[in-house]
PQR file of N, CA, C, O and H, with PARSE charges and radii, in Angstrom:
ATOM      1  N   UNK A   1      18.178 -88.875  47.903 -0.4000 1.5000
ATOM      2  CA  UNK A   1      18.453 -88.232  46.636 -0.0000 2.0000
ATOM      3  C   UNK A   1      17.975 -89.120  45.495  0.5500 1.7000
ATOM      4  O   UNK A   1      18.037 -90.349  45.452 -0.5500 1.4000
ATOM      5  N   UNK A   2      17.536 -88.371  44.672 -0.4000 1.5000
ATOM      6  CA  UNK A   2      17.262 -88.937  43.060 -0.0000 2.0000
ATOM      7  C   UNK A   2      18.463 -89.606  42.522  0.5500 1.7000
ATOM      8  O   UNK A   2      19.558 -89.537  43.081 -0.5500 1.4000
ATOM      9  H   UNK A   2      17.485 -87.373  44.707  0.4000 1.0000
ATOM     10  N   UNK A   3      18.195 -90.389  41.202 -0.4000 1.5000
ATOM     11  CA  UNK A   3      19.497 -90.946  40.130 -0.0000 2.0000
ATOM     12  C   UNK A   3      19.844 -89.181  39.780  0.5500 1.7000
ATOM     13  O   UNK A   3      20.944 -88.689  40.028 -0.5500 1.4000
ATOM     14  H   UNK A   3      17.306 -90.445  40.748  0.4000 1.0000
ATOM     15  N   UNK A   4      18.766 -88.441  39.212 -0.4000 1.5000
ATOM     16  CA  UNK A   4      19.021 -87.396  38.143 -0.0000 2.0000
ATOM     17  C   UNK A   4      19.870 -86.492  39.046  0.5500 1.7000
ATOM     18  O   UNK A   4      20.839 -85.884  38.590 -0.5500 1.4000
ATOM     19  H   UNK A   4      17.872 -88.840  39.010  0.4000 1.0000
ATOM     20  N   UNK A   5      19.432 -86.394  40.565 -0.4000 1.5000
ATOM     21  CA  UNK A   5      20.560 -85.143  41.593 -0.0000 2.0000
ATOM     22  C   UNK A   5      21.556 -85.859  41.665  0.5500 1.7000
ATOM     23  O   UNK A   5      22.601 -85.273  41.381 -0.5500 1.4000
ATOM     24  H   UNK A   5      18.645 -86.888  40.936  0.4000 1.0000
ATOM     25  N   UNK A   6      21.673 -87.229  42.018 -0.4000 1.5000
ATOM     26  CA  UNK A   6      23.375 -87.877  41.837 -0.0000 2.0000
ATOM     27  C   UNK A   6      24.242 -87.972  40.430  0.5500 1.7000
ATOM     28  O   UNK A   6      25.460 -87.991  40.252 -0.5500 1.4000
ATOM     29  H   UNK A   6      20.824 -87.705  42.249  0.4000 1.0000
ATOM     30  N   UNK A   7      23.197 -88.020  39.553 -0.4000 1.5000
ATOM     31  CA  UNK A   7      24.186 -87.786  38.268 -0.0000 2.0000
ATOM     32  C   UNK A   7      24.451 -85.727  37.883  0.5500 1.7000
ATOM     33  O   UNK A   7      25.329 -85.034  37.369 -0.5500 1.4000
ATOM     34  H   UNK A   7      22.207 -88.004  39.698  0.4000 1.0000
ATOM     35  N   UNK A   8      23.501 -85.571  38.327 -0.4000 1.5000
ATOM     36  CA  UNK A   8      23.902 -83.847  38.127 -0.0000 2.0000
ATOM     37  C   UNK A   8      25.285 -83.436  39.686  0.5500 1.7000
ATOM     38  O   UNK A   8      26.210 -82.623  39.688 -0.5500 1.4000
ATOM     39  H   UNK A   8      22.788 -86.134  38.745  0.4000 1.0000
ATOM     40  N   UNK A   9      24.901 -84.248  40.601 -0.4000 1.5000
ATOM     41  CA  UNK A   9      26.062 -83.118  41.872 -0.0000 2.0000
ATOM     42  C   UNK A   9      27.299 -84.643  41.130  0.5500 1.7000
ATOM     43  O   UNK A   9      28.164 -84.650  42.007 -0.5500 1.4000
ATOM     44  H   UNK A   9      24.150 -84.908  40.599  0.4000 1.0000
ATOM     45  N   UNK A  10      27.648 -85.564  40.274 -0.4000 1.5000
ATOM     46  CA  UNK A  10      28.924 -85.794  40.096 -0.0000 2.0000
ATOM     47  C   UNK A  10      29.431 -85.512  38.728  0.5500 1.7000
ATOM     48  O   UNK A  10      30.485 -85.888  38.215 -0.5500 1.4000
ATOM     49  H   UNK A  10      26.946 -85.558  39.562  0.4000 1.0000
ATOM     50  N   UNK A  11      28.420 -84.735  38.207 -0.4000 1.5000
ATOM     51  CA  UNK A  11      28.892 -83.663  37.232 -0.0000 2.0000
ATOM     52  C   UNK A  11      29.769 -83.005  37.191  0.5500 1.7000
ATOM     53  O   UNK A  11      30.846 -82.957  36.596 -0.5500 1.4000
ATOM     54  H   UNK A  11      27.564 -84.431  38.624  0.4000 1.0000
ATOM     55  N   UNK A  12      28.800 -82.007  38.476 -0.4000 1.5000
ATOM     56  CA  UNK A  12      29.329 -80.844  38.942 -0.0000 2.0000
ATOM     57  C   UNK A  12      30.562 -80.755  39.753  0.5500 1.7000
ATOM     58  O   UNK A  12      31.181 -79.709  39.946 -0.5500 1.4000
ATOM     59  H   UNK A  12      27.925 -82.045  38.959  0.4000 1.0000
ATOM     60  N   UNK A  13      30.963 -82.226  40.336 -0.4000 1.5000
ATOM     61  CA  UNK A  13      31.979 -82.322  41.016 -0.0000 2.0000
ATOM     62  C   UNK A  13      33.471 -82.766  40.048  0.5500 1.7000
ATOM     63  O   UNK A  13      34.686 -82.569  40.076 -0.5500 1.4000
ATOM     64  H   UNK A  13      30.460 -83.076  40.180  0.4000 1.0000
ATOM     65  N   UNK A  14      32.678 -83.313  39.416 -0.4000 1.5000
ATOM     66  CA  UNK A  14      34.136 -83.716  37.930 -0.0000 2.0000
ATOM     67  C   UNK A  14      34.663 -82.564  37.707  0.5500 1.7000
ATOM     68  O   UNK A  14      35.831 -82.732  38.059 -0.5500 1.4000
ATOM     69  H   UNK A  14      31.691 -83.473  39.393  0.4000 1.0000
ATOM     70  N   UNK A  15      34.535 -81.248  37.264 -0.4000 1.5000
ATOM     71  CA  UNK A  15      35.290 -80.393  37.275 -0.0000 2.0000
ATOM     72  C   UNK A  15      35.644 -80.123  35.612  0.5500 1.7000
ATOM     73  O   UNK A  15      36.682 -79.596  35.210 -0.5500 1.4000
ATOM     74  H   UNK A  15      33.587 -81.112  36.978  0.4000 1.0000
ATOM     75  N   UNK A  16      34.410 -80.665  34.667 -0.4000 1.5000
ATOM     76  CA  UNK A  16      34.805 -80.656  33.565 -0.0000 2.0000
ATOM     77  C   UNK A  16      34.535 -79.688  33.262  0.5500 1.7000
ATOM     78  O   UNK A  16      33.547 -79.128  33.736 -0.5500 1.4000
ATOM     79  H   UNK A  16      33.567 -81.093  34.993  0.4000 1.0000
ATOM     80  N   UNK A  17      35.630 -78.908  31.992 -0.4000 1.5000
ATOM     81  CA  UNK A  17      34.843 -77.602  31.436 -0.0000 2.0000
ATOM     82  C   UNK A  17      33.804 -77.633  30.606  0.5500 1.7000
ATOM     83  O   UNK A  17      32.650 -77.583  31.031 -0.5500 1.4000
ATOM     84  H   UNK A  17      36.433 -79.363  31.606  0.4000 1.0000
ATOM     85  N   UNK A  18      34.155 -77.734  29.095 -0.4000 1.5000
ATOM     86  CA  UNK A  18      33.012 -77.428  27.947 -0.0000 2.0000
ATOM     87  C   UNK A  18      33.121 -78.751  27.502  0.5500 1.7000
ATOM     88  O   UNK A  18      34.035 -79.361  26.949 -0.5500 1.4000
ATOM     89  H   UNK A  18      35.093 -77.774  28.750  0.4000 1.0000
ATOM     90  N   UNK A  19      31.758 -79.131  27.935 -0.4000 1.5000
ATOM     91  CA  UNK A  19      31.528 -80.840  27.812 -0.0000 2.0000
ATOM     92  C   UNK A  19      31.310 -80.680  25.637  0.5500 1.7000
ATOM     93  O   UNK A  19      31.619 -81.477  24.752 -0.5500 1.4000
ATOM     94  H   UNK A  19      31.015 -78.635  28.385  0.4000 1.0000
ATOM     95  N   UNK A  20      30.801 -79.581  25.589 -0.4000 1.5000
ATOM     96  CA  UNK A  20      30.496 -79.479  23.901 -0.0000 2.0000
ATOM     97  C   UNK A  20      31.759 -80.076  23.322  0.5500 1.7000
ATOM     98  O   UNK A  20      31.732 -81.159  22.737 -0.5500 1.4000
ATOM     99  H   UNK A  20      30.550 -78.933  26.308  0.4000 1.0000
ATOM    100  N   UNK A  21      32.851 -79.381  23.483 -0.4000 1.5000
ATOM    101  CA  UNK A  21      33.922 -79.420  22.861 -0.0000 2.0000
ATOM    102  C   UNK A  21      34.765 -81.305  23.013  0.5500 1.7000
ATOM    103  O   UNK A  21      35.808 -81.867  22.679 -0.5500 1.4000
ATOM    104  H   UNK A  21      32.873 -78.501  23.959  0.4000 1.0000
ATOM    105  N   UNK A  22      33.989 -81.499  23.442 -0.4000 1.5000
ATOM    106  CA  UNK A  22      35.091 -83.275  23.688 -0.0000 2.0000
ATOM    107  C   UNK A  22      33.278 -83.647  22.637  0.5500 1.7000
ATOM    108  O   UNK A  22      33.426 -84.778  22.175 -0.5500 1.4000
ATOM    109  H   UNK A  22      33.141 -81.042  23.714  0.4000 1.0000
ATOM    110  N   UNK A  23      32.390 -83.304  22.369 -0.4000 1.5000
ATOM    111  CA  UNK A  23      31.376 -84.293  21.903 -0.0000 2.0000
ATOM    112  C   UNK A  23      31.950 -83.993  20.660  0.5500 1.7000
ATOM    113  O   UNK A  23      31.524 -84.823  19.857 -0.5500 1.4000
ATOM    114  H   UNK A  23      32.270 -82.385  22.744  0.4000 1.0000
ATOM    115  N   UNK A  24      32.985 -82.923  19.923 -0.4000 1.5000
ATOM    116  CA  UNK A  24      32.905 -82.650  18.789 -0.0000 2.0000
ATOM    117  C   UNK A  24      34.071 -83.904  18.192  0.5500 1.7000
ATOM    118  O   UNK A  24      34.511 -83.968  17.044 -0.5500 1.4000
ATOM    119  H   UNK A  24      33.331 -82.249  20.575  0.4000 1.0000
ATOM    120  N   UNK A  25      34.375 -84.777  19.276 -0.4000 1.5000
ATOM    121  CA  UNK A  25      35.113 -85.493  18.218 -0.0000 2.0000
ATOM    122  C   UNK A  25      34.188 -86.918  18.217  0.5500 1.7000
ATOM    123  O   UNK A  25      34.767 -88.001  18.312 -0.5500 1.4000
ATOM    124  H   UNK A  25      34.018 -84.725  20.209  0.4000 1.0000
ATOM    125  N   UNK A  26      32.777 -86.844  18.108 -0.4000 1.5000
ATOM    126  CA  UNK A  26      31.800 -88.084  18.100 -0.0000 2.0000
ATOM    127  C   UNK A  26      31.717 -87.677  16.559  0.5500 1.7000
ATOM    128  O   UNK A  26      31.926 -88.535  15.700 -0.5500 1.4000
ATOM    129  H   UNK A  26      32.307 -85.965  18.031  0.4000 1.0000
ATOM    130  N   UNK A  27      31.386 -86.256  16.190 -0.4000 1.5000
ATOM    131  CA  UNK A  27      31.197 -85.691  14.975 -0.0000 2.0000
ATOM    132  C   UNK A  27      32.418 -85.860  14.049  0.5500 1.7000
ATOM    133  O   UNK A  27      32.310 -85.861  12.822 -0.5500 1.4000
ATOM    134  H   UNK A  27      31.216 -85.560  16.887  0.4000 1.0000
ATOM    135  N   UNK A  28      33.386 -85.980  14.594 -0.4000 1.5000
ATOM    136  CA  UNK A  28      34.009 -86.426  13.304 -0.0000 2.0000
ATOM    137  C   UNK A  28      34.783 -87.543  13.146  0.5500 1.7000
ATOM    138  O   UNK A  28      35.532 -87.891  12.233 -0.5500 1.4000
ATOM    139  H   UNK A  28      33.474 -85.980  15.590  0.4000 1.0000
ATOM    140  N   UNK A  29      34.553 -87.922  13.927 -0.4000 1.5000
ATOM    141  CA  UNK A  29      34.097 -89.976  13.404 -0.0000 2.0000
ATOM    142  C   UNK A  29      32.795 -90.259  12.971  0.5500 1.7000
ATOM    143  O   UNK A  29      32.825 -91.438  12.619 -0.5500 1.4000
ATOM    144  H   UNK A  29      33.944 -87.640  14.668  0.4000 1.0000
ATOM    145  N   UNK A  30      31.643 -89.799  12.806 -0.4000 1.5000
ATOM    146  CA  UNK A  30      30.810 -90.039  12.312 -0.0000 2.0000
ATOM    147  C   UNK A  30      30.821 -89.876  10.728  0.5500 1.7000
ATOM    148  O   UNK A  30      30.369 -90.646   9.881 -0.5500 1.4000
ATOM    149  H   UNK A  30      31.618 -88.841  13.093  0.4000 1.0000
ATOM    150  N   UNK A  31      31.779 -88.063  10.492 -0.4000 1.5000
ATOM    151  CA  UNK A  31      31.754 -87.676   9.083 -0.0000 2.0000
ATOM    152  C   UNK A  31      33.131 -88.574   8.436  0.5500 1.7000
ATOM    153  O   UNK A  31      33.253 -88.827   7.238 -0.5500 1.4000
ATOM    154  H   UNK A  31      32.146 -87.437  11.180  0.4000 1.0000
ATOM    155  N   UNK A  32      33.851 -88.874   9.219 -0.4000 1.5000
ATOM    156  CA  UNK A  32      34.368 -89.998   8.727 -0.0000 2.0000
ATOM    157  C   UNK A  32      34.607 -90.959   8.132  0.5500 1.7000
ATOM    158  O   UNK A  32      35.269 -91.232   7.131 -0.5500 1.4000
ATOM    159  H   UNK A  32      33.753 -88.668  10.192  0.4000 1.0000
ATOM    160  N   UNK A  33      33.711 -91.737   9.172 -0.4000 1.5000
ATOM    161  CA  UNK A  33      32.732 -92.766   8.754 -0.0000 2.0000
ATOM    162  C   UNK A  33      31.954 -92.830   7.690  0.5500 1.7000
ATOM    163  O   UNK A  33      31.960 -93.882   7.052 -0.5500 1.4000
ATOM    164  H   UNK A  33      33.172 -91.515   9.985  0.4000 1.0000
ATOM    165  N   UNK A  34      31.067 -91.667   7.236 -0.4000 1.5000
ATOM    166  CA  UNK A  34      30.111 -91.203   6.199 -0.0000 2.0000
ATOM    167  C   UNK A  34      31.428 -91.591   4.541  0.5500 1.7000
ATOM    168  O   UNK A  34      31.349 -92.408   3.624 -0.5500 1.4000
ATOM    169  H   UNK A  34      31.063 -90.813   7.755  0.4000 1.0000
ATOM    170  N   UNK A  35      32.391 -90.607   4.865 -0.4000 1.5000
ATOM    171  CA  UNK A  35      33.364 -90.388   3.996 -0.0000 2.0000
ATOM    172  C   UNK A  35      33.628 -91.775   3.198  0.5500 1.7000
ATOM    173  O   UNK A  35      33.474 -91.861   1.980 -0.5500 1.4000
ATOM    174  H   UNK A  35      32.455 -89.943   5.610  0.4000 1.0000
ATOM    175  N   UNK A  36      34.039 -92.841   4.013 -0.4000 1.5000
ATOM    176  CA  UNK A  36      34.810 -93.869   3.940 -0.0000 2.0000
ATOM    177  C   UNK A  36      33.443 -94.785   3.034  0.5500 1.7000
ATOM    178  O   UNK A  36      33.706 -95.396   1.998 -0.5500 1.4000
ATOM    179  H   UNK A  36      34.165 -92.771   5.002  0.4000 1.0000
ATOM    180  N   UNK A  37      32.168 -94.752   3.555 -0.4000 1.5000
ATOM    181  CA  UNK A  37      30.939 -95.249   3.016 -0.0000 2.0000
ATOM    182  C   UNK A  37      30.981 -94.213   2.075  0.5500 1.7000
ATOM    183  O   UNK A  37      31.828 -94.701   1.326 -0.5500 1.4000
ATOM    184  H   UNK A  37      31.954 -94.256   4.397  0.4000 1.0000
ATOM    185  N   UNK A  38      30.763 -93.415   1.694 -0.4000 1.5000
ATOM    186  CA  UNK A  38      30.637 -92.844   0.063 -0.0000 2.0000
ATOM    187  C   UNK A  38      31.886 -93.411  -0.737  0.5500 1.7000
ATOM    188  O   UNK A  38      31.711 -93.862  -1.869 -0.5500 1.4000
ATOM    189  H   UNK A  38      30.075 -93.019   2.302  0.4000 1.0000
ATOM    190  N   UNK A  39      33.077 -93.391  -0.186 -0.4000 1.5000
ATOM    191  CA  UNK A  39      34.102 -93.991  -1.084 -0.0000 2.0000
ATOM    192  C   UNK A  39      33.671 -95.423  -1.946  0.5500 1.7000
ATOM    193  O   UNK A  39      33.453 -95.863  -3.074 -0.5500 1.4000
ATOM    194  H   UNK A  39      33.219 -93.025   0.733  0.4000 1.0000
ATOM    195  N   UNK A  40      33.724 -95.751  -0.627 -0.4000 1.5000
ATOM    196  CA  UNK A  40      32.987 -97.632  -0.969 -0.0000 2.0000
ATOM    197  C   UNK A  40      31.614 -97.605  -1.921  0.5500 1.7000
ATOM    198  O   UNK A  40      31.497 -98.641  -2.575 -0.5500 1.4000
ATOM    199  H   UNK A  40      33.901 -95.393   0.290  0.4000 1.0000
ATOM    200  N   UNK A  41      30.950 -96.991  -2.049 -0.4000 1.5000
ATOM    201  CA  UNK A  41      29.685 -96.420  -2.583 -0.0000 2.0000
ATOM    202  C   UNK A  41      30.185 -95.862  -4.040  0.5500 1.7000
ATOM    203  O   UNK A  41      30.006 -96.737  -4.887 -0.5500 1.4000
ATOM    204  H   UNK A  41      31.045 -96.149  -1.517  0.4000 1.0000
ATOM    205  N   UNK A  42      30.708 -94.773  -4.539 -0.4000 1.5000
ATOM    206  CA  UNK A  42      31.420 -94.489  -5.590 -0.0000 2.0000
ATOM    207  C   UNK A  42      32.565 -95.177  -6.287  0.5500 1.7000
ATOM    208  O   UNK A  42      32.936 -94.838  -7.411 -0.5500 1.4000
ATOM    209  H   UNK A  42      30.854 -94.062  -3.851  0.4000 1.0000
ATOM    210  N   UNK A  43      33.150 -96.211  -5.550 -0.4000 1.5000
ATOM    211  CA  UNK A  43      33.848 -97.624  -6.478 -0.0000 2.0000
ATOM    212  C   UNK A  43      32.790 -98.061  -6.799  0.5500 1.7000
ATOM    213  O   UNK A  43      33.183 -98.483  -7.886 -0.5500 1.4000
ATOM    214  H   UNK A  43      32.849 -96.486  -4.637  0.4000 1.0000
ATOM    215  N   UNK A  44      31.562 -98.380  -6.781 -0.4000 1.5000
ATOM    216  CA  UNK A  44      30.849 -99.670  -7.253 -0.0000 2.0000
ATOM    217  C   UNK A  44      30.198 -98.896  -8.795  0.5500 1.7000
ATOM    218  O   UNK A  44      29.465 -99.506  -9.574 -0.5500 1.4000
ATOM    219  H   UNK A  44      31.243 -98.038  -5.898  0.4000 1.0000
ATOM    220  N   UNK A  45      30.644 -97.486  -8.990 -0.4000 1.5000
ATOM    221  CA  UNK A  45      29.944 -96.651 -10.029 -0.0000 2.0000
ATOM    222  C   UNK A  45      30.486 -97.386 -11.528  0.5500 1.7000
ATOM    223  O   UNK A  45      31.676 -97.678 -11.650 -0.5500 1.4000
ATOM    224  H   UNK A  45      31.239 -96.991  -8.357  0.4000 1.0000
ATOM    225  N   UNK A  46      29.561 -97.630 -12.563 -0.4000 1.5000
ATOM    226  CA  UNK A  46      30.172 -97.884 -13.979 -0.0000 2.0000
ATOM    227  C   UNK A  46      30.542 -99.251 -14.095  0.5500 1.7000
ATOM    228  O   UNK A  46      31.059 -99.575 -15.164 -0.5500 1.4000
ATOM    229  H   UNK A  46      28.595 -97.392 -12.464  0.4000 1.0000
ATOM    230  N   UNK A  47      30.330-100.455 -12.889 -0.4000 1.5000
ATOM    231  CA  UNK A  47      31.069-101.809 -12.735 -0.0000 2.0000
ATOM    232  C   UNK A  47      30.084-102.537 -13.977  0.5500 1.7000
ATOM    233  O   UNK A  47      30.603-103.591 -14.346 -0.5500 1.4000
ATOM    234  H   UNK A  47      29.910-100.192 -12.021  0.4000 1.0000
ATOM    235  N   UNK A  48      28.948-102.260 -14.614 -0.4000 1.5000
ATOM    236  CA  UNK A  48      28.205-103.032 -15.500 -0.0000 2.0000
ATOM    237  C   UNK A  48      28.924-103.060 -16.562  0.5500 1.7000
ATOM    238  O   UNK A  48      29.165-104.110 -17.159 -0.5500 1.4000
ATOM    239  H   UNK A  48      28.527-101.404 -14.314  0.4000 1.0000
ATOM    240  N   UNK A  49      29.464-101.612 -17.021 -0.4000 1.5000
ATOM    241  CA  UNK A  49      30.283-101.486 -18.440 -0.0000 2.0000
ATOM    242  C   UNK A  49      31.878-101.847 -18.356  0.5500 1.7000
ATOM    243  O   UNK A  49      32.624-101.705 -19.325 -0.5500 1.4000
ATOM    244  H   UNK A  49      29.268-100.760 -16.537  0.4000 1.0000
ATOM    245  N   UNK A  50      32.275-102.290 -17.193 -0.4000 1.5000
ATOM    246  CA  UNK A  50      33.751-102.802 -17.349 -0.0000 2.0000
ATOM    247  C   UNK A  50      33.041-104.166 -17.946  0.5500 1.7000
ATOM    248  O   UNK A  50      33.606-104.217 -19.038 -0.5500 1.4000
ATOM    249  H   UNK A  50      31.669-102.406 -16.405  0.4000 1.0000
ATOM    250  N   UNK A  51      32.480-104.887 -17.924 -0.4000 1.5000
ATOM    251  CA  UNK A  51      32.302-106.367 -18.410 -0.0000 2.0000
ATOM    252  C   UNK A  51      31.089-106.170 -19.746  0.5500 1.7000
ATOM    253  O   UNK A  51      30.280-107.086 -19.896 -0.5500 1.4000
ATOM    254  H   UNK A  51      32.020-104.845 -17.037  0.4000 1.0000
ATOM    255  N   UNK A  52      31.024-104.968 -20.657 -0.4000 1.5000
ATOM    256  CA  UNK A  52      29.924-105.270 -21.495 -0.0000 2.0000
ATOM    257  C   UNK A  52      30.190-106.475 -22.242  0.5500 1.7000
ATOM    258  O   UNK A  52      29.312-107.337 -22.265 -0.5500 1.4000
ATOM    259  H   UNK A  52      31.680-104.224 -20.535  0.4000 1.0000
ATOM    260  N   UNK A  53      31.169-106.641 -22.796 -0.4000 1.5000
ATOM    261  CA  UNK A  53      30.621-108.161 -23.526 -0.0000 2.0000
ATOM    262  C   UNK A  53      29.780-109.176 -22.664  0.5500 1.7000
ATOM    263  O   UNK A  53      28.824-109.749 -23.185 -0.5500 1.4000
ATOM    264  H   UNK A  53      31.882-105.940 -22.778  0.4000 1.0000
ATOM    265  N   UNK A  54      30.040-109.349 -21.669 -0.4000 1.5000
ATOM    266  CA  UNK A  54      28.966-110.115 -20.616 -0.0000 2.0000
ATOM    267  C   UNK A  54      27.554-110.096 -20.655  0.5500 1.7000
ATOM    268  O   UNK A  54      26.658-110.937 -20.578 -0.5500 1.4000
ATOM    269  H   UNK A  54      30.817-108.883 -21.245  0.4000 1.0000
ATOM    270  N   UNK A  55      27.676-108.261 -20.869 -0.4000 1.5000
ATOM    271  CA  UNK A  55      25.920-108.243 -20.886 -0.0000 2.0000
ATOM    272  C   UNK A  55      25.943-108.135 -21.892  0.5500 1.7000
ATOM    273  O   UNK A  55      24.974-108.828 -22.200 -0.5500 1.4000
ATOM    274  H   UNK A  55      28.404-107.577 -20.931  0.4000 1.0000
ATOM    275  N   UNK A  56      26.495-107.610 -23.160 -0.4000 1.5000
ATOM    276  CA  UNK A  56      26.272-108.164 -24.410 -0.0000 2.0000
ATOM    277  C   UNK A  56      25.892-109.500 -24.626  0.5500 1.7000
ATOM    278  O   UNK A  56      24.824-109.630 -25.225 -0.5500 1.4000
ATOM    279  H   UNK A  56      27.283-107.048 -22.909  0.4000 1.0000
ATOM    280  N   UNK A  57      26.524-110.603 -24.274 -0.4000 1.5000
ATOM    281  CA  UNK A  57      25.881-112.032 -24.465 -0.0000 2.0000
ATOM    282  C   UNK A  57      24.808-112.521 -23.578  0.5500 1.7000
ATOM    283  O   UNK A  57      24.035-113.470 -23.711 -0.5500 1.4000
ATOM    284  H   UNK A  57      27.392-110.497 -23.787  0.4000 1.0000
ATOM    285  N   UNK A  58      24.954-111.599 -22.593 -0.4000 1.5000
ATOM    286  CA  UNK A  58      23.233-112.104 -21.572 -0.0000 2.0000
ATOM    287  C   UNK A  58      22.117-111.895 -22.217  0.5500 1.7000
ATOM    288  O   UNK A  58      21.166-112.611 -22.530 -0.5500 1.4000
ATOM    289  H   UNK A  58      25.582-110.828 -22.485  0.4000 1.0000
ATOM    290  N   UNK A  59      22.514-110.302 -22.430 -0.4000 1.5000
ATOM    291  CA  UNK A  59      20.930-109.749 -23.469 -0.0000 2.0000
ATOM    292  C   UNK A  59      20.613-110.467 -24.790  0.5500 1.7000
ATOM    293  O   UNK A  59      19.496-110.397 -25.301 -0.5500 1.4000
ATOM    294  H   UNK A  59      23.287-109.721 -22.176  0.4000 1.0000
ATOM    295  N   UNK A  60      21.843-111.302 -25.439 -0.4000 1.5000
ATOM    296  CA  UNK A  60      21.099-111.698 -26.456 -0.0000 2.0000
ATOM    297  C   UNK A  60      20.929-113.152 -26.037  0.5500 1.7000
ATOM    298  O   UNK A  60      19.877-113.631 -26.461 -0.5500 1.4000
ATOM    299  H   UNK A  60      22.751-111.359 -25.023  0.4000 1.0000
ATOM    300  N   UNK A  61      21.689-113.993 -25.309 -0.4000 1.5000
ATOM    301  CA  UNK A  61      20.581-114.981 -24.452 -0.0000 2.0000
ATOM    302  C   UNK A  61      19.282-115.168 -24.430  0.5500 1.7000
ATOM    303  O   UNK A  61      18.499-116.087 -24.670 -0.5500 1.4000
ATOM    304  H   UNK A  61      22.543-113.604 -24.965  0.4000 1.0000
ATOM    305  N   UNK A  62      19.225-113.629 -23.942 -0.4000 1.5000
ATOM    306  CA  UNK A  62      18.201-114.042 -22.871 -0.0000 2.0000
ATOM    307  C   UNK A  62      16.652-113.106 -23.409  0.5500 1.7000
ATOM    308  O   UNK A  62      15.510-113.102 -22.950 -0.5500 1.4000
ATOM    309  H   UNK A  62      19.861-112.882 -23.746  0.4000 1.0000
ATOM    310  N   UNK A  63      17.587-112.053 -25.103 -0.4000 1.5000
ATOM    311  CA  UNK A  63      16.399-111.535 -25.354 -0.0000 2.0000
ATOM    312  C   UNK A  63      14.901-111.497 -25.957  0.5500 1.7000
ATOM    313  O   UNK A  63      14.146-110.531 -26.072 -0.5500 1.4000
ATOM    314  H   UNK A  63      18.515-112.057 -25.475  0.4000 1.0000
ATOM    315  N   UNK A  64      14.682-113.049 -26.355 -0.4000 1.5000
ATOM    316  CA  UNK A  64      13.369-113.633 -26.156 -0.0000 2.0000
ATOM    317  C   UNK A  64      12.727-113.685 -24.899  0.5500 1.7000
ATOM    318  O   UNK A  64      11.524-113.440 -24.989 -0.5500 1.4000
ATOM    319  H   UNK A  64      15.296-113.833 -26.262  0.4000 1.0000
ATOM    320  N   UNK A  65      13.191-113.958 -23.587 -0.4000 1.5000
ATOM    321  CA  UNK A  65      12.546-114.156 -22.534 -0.0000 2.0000
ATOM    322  C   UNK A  65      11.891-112.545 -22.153  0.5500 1.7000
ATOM    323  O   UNK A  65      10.695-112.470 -21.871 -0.5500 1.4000
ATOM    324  H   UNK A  65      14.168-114.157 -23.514  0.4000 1.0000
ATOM    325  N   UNK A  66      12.885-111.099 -22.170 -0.4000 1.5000
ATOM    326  CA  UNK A  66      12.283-109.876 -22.047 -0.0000 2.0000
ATOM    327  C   UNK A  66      11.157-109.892 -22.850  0.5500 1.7000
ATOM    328  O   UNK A  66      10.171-109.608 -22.170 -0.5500 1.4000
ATOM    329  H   UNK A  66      13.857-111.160 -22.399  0.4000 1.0000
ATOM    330  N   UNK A  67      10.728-110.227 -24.677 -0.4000 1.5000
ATOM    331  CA  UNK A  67      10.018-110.052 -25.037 -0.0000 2.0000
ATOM    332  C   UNK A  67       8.460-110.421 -24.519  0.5500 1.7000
ATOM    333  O   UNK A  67       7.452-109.719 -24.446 -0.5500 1.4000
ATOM    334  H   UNK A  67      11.529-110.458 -25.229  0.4000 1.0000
ATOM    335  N   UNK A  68       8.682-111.690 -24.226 -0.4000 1.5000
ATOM    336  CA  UNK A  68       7.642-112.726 -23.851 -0.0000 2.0000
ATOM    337  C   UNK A  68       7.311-111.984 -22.353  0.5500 1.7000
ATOM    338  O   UNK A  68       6.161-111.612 -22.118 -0.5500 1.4000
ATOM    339  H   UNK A  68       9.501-112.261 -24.286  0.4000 1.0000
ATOM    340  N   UNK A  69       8.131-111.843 -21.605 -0.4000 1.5000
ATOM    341  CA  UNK A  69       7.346-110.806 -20.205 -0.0000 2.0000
ATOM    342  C   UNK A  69       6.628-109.768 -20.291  0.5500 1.7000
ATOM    343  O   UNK A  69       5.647-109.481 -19.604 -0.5500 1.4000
ATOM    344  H   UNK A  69       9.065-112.145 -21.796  0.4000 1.0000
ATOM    345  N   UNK A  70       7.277-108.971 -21.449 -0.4000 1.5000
ATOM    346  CA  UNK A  70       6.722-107.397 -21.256 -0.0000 2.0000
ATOM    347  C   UNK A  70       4.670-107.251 -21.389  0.5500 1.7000
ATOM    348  O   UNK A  70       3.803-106.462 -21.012 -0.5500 1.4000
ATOM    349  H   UNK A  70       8.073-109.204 -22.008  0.4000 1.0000
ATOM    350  N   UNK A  71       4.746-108.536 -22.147 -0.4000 1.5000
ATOM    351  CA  UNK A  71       3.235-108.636 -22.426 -0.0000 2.0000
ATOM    352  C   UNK A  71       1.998-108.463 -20.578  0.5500 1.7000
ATOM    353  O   UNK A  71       2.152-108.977 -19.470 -0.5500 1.4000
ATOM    354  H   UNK A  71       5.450-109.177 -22.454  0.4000 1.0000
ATOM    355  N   UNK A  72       1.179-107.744 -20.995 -0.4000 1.5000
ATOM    356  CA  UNK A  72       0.387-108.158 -19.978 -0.0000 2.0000
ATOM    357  C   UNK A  72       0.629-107.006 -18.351  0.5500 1.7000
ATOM    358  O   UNK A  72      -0.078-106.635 -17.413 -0.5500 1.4000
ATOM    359  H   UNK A  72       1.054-107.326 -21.895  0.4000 1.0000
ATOM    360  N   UNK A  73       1.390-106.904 -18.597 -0.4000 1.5000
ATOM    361  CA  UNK A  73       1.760-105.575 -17.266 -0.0000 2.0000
ATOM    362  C   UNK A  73       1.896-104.377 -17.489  0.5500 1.7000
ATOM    363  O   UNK A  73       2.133-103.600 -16.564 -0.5500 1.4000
ATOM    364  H   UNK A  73       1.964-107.205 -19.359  0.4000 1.0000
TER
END
């Protein structure tokens, strides 16, 4: 016998019904998963303007150095 006839006749001998229905919970740990990563993904939204004075004092730092780049590209 083949691997593929020994994995198909202890298939058939397991006695399982609707193999679909047990894959449907791979699917929702996956959308889950997805869920939990968009969360984490949508906290990081707007984090520049909780600290504008920060970039308020970077940009004026630092806003001779933008000038002097923009040249040339």
């Amino acid at each position: 016998m083949t691997l593929a006839s020994l994995v198909a006749l202890a298939a058939e001998e397991s006695g399982h019904g609707n193999v679909a229905l047990e894959t449907v919970v791979f699917g929702i740990i996956a959308i889950a998963v997805f869920g939990v990563l968009a969360l984490v993904t949508l906290s990081y939204r707007n984090v520049a303007n909780r600290h504008s004075h920060k970039a308020e004092a970077y940009a004026a730092k630092h806003a001779n150095d933008v000038q002097q780049a923009g040249h040339g590209h």
